[in-house]
N, C-alpha and C positions, 0 to 999 in steps of 0.2 A: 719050821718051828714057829711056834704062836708066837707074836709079840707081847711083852709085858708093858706095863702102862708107859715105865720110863725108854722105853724106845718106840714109843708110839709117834709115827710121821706123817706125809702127806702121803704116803705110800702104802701104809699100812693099817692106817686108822680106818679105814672103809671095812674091811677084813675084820678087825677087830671086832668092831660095833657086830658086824655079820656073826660074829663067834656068841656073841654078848647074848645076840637074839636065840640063836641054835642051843645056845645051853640051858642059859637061863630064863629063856620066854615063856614054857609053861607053867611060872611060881603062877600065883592067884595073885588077882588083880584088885585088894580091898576091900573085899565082899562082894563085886562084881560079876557079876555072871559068865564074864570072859576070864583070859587069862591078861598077864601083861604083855606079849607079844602079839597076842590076837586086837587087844586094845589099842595099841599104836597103828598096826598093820591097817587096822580099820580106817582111821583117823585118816591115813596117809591114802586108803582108796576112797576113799568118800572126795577128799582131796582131787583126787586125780578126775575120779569120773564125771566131777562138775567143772571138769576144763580148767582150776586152781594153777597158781604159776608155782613151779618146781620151788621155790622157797615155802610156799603154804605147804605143799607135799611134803617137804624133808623137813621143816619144824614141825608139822606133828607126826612122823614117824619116830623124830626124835625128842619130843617135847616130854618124855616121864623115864628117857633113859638116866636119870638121879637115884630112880626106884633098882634098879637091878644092876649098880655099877658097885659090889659090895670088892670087886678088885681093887677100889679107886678109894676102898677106905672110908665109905662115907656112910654107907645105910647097910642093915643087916636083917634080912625078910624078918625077923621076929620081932623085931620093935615094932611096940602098940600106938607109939606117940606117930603121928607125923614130923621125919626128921631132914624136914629142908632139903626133900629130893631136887625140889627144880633147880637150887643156887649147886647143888652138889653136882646134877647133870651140866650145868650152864659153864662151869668150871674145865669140865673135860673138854664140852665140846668149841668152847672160845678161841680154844689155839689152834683150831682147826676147821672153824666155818665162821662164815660172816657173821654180824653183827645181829641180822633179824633173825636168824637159826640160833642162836646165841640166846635173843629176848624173848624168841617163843618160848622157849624152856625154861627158860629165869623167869619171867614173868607171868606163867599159865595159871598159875594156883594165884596171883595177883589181880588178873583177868577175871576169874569166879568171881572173888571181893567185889571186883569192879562192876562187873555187868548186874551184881545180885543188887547191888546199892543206886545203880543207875537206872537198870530196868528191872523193877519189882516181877516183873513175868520171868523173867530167867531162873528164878527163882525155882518156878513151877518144874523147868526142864531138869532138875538134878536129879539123878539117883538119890537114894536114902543113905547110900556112903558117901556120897558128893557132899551130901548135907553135913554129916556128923564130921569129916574134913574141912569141912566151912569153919564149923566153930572151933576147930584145932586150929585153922590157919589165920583167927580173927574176926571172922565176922565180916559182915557189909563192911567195904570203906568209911572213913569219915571222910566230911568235903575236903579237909586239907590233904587227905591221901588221895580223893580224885581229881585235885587238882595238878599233885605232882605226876599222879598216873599219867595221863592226859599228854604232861608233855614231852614222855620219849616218842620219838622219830618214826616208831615201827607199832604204835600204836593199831593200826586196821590189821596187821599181818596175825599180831597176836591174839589183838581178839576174834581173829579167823581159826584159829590153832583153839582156840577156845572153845568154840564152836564146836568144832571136829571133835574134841577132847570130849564134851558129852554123848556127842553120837555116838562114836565108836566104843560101846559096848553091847554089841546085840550077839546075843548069842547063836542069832542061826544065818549070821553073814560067812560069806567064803572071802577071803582075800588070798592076793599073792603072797607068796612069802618075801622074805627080804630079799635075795638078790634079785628079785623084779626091780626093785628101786635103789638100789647098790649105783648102777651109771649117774642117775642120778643124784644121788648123796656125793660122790668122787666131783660130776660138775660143780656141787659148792664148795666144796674142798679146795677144787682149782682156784675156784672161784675169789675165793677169800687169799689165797697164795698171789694173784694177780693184785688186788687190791691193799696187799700191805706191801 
């Protein structure tokens, strides 16, 4: 039997997320030419095949699961607003993976802000739903918001997940599917179990 959120463990949270992709990975991905499961899957092989270390790979396989966690009570495909997927993803996944898999996802839509306000050419790299999300999510930083960006710990990881996060939407990539990266989603699971 499927786990529901409230018996979700170090056991079964891998499974879950795998179900999460299987069901709900072909909604549309914002206007994007991919879907949201092709969009992640992407992020996470682009990751891989540039020799990326297994935390770059599984924060952004997992960096937009806030978009399709409507189990977890937080977002509903039909909302037009942007409704705080990443703090709603970042949520699920903190009791259950470190800290920088945690700030990939909390932080990615912070990351855009950041990089569009730092480096005006990043700018140039967004989709046209990237952009119309910009200005739901705020706009460029101001300096006092890049200065507090700046000082979380996990700063390079994220704006690496950041990265990925624009790439991965091309419509005529092949990727694995999730349990290709399943082993390794479980070694941060452990991972994080080890370290608390």
């Amino acid at each position: 039997m499927k786990p529901d959120f409230l018996t979700l463990n170090r056991d079964n949270i891998v499974a879950f997320i795998g179900d999460i992709f299987e069901r709900r990975g072909d909604e549309e991905y914002l206007g994007e030419p991919v879907t949201m499961a092709q969009h992640m899957l992407q992020g996470a092989t682009i990751a891989e095949q540039n020799g990326q270390a297994e935390e770059i790979i599984v924060g952004a396989l997992l960096h937009d699961i806030g978009h399709f966690t409507s189990e977890f009570g937080t977002y509903h495909p039909d909302d037009t607003e942007d409704r705080h997927h990443e703090d709603a993803g970042a949520e699920v996944l903190e009791q259950f993976f470190p800290s920088v898999i945690t700030d990939c996802c909390r932080y990615h839509v912070a990351a855009k802000r950041y990089l569009c306000a730092t480096k005006p050419e990043y700018y140039n790299r967004l989709s046209a739903a990237s952009v119309h999300t910009l200005e739901l999510q705020g706009g460029p930083m101001s300096a006092e918001e890049i200065a507090a960006f700046e000082a979380n710990p996990n700063l390079k990881e994220i704006i690496q997940v950041r990265y990925l996060d624009e790439a991965g939407k091309r419509a005529d990539m092949d990727t694995p599917e999730f349990a290709h990266f399943a082993p390794m989603v479980q070694r941060m699971v452990d991972q994080h179990l080890k370290d608390t």
